[in-house]
C-alpha positions as CSV (number, residue, x, y, z in Angstrom):
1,X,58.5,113.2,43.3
2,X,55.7,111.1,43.2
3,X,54.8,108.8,40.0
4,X,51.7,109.8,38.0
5,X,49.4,107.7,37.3
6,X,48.5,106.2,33.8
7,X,45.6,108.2,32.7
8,X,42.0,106.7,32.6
9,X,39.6,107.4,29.9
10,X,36.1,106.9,31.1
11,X,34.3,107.1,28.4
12,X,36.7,103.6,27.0
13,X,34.3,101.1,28.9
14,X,32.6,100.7,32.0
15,X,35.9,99.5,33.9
16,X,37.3,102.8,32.9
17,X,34.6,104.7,34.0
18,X,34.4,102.7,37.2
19,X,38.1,103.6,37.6
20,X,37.4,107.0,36.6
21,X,35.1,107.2,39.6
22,X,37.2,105.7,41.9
23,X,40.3,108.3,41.3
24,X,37.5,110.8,41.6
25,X,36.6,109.6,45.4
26,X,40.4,110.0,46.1
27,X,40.4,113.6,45.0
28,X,37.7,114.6,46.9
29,X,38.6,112.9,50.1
30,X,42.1,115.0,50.0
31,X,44.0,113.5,47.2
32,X,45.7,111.5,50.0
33,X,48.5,109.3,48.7
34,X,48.2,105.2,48.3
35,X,50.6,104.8,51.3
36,X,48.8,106.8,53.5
37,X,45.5,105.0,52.4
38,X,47.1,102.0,52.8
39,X,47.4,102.8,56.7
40,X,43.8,102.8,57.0
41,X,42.5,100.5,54.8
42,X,44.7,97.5,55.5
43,X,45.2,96.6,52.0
44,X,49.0,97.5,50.6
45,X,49.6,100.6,48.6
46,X,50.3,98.7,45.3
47,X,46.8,96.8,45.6
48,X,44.5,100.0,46.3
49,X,46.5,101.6,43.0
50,X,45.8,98.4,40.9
51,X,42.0,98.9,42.2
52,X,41.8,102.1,40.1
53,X,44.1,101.6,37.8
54,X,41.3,100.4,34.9
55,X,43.0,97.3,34.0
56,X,40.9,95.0,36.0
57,X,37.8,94.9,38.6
58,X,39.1,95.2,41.7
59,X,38.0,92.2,44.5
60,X,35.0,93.2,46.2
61,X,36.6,93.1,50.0
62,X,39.8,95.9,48.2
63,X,37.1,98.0,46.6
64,X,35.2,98.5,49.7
65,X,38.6,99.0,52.1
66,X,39.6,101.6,49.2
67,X,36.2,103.5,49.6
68,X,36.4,103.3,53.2
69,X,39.9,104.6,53.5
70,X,38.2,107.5,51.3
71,X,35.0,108.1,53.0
72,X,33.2,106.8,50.5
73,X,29.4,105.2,51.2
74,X,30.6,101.7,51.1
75,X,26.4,100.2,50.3
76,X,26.5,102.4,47.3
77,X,29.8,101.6,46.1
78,X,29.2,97.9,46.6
79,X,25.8,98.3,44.4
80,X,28.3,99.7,41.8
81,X,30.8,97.3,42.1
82,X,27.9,94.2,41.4
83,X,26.5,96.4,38.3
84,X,30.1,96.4,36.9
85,X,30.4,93.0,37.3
86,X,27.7,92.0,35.8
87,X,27.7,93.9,33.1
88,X,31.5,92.6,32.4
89,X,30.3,88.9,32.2
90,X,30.5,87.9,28.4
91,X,27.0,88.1,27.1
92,X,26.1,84.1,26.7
93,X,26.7,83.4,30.5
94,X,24.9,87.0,31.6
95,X,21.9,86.2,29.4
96,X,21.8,82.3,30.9
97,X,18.9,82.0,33.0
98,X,19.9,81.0,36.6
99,X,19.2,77.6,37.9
100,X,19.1,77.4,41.9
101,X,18.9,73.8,41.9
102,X,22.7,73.6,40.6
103,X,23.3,77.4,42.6
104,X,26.2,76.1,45.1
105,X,26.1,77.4,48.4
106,X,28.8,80.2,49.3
107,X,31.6,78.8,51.8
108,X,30.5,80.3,55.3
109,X,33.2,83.0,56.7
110,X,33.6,82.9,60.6
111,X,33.3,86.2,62.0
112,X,37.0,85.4,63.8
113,X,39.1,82.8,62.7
114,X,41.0,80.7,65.1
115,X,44.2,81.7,66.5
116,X,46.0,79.0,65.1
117,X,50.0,80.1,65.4
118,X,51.6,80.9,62.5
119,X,54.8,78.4,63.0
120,X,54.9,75.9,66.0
121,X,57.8,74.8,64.6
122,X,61.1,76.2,63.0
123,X,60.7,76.7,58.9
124,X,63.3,77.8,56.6
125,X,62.8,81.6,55.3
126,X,64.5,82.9,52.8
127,X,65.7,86.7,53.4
128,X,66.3,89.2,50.6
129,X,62.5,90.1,50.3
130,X,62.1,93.8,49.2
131,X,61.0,96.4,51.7
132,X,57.7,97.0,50.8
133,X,54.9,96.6,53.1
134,X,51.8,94.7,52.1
135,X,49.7,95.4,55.2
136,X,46.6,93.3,55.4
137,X,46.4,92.1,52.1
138,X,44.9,88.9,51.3
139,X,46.6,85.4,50.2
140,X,47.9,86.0,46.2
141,X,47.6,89.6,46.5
142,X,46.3,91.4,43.2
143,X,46.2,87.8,41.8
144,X,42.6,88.0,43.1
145,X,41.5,91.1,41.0
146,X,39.7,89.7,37.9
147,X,40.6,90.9,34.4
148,X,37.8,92.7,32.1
149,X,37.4,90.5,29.3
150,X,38.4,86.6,30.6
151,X,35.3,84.7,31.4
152,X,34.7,83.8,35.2
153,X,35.0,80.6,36.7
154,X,31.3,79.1,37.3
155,X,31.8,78.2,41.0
156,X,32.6,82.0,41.5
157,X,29.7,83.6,39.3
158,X,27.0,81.3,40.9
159,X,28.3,82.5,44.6
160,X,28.7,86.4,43.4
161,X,25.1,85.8,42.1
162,X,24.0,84.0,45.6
163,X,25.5,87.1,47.6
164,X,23.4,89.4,45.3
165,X,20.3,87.9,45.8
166,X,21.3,87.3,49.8
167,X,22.0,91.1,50.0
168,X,18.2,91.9,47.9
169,X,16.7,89.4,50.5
170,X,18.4,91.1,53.7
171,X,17.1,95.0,52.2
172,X,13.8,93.4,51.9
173,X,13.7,91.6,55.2
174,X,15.1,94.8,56.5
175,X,11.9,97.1,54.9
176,X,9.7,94.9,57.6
177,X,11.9,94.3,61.0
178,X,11.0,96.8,63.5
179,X,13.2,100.2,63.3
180,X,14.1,99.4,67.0
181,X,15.8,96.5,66.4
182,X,18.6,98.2,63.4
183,X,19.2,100.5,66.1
184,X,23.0,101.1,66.9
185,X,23.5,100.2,70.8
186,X,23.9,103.7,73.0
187,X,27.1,104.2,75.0
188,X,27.5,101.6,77.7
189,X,24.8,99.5,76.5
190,X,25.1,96.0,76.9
191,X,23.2,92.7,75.3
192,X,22.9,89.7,77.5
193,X,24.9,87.0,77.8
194,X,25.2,84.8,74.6
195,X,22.9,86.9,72.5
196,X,23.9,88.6,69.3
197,X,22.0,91.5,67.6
198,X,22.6,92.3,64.2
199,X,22.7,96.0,63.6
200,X,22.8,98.5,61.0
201,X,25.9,100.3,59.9
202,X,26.9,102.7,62.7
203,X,27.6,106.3,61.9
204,X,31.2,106.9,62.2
205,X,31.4,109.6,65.4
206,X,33.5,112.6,64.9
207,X,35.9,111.7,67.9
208,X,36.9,108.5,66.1
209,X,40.5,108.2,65.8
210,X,40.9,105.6,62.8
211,X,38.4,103.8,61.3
212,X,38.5,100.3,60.0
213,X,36.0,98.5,57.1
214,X,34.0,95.4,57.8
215,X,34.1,92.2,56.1
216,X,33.5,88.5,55.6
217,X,30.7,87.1,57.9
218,X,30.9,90.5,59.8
219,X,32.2,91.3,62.8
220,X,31.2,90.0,66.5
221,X,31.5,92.9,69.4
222,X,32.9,91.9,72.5
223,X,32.8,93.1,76.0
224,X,36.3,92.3,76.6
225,X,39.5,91.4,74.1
226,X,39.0,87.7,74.5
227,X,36.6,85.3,72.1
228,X,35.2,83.5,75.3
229,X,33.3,86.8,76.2
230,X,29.3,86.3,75.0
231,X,28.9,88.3,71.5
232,X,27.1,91.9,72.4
233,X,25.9,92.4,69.2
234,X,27.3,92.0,65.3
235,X,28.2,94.5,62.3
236,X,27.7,93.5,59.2
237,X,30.1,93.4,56.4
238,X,30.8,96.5,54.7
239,X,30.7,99.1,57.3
240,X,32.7,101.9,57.8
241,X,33.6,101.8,61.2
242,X,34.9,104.8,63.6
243,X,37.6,103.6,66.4
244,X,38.5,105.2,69.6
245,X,41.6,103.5,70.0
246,X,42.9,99.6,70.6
247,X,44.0,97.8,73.6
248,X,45.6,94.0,73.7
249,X,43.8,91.0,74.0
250,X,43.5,87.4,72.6
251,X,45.7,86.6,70.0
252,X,43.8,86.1,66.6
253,X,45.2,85.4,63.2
254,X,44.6,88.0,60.5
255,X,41.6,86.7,58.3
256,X,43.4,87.6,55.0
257,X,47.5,88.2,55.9
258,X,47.2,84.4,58.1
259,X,50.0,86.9,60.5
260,X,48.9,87.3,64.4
261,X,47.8,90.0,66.4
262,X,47.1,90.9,69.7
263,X,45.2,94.1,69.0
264,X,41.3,94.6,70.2
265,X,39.9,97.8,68.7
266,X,37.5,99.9,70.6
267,X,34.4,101.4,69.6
268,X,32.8,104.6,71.0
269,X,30.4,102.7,73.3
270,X,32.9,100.3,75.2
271,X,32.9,97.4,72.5
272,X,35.4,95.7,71.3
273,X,36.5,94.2,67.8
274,X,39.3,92.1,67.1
275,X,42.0,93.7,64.7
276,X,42.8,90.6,62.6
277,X,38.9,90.5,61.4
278,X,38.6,94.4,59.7
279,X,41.0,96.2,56.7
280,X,42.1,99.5,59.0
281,X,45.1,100.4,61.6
282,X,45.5,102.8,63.8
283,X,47.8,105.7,62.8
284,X,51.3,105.6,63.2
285,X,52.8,106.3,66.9
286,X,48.9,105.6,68.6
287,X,49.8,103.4,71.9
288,X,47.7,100.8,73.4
289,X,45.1,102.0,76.0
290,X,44.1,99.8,78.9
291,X,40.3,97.8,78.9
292,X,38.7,95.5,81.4
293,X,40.7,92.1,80.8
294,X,43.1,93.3,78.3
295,X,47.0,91.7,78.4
296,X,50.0,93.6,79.3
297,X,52.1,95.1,76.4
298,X,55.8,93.3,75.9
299,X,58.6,94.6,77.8
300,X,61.6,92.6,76.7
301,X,63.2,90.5,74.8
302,X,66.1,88.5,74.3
303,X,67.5,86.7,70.5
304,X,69.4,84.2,70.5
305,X,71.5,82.7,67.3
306,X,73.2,79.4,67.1
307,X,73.9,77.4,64.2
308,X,71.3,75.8,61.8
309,X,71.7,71.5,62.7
310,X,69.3,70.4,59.5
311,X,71.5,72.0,56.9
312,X,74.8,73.8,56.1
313,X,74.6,77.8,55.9
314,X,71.7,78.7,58.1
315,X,71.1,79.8,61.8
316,X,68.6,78.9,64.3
317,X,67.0,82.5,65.7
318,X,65.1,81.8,69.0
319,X,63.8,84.8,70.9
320,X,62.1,85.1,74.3
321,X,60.8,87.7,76.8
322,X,58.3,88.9,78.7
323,X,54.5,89.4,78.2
324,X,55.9,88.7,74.0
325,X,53.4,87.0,71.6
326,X,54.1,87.5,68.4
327,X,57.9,88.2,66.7
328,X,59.3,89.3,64.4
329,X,62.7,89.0,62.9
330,X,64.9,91.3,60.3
331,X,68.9,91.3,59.1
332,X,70.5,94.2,58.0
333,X,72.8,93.5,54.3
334,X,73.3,94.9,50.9
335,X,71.4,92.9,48.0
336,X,75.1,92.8,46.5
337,X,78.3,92.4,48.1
338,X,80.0,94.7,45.8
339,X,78.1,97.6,47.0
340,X,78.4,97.1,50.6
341,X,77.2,100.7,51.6
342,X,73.8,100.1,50.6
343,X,72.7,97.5,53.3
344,X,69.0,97.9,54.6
345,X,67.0,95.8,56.9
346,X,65.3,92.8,55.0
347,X,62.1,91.0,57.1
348,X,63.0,87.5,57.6
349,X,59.6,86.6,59.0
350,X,57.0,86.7,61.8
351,X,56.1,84.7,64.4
352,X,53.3,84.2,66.8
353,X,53.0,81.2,69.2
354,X,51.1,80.5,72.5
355,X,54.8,81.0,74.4
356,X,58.0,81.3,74.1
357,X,60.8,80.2,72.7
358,X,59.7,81.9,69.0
359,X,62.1,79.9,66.7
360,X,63.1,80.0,63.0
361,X,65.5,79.0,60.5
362,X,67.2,81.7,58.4
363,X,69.0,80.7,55.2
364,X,70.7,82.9,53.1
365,X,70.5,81.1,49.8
366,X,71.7,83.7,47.3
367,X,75.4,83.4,47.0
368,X,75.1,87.4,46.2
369,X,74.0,88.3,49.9
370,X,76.1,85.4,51.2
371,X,78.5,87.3,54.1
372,X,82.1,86.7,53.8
373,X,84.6,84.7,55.9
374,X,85.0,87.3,58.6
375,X,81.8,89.0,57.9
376,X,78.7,89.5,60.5
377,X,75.4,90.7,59.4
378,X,72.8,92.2,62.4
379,X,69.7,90.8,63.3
380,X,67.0,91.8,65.2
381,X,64.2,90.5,67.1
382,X,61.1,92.5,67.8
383,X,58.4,92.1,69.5
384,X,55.3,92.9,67.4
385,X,51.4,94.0,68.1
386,X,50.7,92.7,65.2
387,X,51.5,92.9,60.9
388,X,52.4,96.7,60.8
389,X,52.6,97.2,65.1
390,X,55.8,97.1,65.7
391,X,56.8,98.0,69.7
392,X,59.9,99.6,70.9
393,X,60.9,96.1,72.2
394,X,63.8,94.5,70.5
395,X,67.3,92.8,70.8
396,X,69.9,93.1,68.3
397,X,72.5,90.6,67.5
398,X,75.3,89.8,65.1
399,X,75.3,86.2,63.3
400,X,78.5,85.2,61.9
401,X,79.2,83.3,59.4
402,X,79.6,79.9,61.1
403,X,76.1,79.8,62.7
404,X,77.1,81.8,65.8
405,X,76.8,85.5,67.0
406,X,78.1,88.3,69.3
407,X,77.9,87.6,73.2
408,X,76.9,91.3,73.6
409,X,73.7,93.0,71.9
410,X,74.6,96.0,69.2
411,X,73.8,99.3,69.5
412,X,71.6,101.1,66.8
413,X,71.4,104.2,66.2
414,X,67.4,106.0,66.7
415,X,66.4,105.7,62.6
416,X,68.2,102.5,62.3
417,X,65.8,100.8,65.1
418,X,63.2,102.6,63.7
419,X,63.8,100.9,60.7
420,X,64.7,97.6,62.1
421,X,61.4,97.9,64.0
422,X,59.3,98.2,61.4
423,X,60.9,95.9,58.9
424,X,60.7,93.0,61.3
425,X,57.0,93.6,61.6
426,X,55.8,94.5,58.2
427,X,52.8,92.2,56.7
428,X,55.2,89.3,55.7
């Protein structure tokens, strides 16, 4: 049976209310549950609860992939979110007049971040991490969510205020542009080469089959799934934005998990977005389709295990195989040896490099989930799409206690390499 949640009075204070409001949005979109909007929001099931759980203000970026996931209007909800911020701000520092001549200029946010690998080289891991996934969320998790009544830090206030005035400056700049030019591009049109367009939101069609929320600088459409193809034309942050389906492309790292993926989204008129730069994933069991200049999907894969050189009581996994980008690795072992019977897969990690080998060092440094003298644990290798895209594509192995493994690969049983499969690729 599903937990309850804590109940939210909203007549307590405007974070409350705001809460209030948010649970509200839920129930009307379905009631869905916080896993299932966690598939389409990209944001972990435990960080879209905290968002309306009334004990803090929710980051801007979860807020808006919660509303999304919901259906919500995502410009209204972001007007909302700025009014509850400000009106959280201890009086002295919202009373302050502003002084632009000390106003620091926001960081800039590239559109797509670089596809910097996530390990060139081997790096210890530690297993025993609980199986929970935390798709798509961002670097310290919650930790970003800002509590009701501690004051801000200045550097933070002053670039919240800067995006409020930027976003006033854009709706009036907006009020005077020519209608023609917010116009969202028609199926099959096409901008010329190197020139971008910034649009309005576009209307989420009703054959879309996932959607995905915008964010950061925005996001660039592409003719093809590679970054050297001239920019067609940008959306800007914020947007709600209906998918047809995904094909694979350039590898790009994930603006706010840092994990890889290959996955290009594609719009309803032939464009195409790069996963790793919107909150959203396609639904569970939704293959890749094919688009002009896309990549072949994996097909195979081999693990290797050998015995970790740099320290006693590790192993060295490498894994290769064909058309493989990204990797990623899980062992199958009971938190405590006294209860062997309740093993489960644990993720080890994830790797994405420009080719093979994709190597790493496993340690098991609890002496509770240290195997015994004849014991073997499994490990698998998968190859991924990216965080949450795991592929049929995998190779099983047994390590054994002195570093080495089994010559042959072991045999799983369908839900164990379901389970293996998704482990290994879960948002690490």
């Amino acid at each position: 049976m599903a937990r309850h949640e804590r109940p939210v009075d909203p007549t307590a204070g405007p974070l409350s209310s705001f809460a209030h409001e948010l649970r509200k949005l839920r129930v009307e979109a379905g009631n869905p549950t916080y896993r299932r909007l966690a598939e389409v929001a990209g944001y972990s099931a435990s960080t879209l609860s905290a968002a309306a759980s009334g004990i803090r203000q929710p980051s801007l970026d979860v807020l808006l992939a919660y509303v999304g996931a919901c259906g919500g209007d995502t410009a209204q909800w972001r007007q909302r979110w700025l009014e509850l911020d400000e009106e959280l701000r201890p009086a002295s520092l919202a009373s302050a007049p502003a002084d632009p001549a000390r106003a620091e200029t926001p960081d800039p946010t590239p559109a797509e971040p670089l596809a910097t690998p996530l390990a060139e080289s081997p790096s210890a891991v530690t297993a025993g991490e609980p199986l929970v996934p935390a798709t798509d969320e961002p670097t310290g998790g919650p930790a970003h969510d800002r509590p009701a009544s501690p004051p801000r830090h200045r550097k933070l206030r002053r670039r919240l205020a800067l995006a409020a005035v930027a976003v006033a400056g854009l709706a009036g700049t907006a009020a005077v542009v020519p209608m023609t030019q917010l116009r969202w591009p028609a199926s099959g049109a096409t901008a010329a080469a190197g020139t971008t367009t910034t649009t309005a939101c576009p209307a989420t069609t009703t054959d879309a089959a996932f959607t995905a929320v915008t964010y950061g600088g925005g996001v660039h459409v592409r003719s093809e799934p590679r970054r050297d193809q001239g920019i067609l034309y940008t959306i800007p942050p914020g947007c709600v934005v209906g998918l047809t389906g995904y094909c694979l492309g350039e590898r790009i790292t994930d603006s706010t998990s840092q994990t890889p993926d290959i996955r290009w989204f594609s719009l309803a008129d032939g464009g195409l977005i790069a996963s790793g730069v919107v909150h959203g994933n396609p639904p569970t069991g939704l293959e890749p389709s094919r688009c002009k200049g896309d990549r072949p999907g994996p097909t195979a894969i081999a693990l290797a295990i050998a015995p970790d050189l740099t320290g006693p009581g590790g192993w060295r996994l490498s894994a290769t195989g064909t058309h493989v980008e990204i990797v990623g690795f899980a062992a199958y072992y009971a938190d405590d040896p006294a209860l062997p019977a309740e093993r489960r897969w644990h993720q080890i990690g994830m790797t994405g490099t420009a080719a093979p080998p994709f190597d790493l060092v496993w340690k098991l440094d609890r002496p509770s989930v240290q195997p015994g003298p004849t014991a073997e644990i499994p490990v698998a290798a998968v190859a991924c799409l990216g965080g949450g895209a795991p592929t049929d594509v995998l190779d099983v192995r047994a390590a054994r206690p002195d570093g080495s493994s089994t010559a042959e690969a072991l045999p799983l049983a369908a839900d164990q390499r379901l389970a293996a499969r998704r482990t290994a690729c879960l948002y690490p």
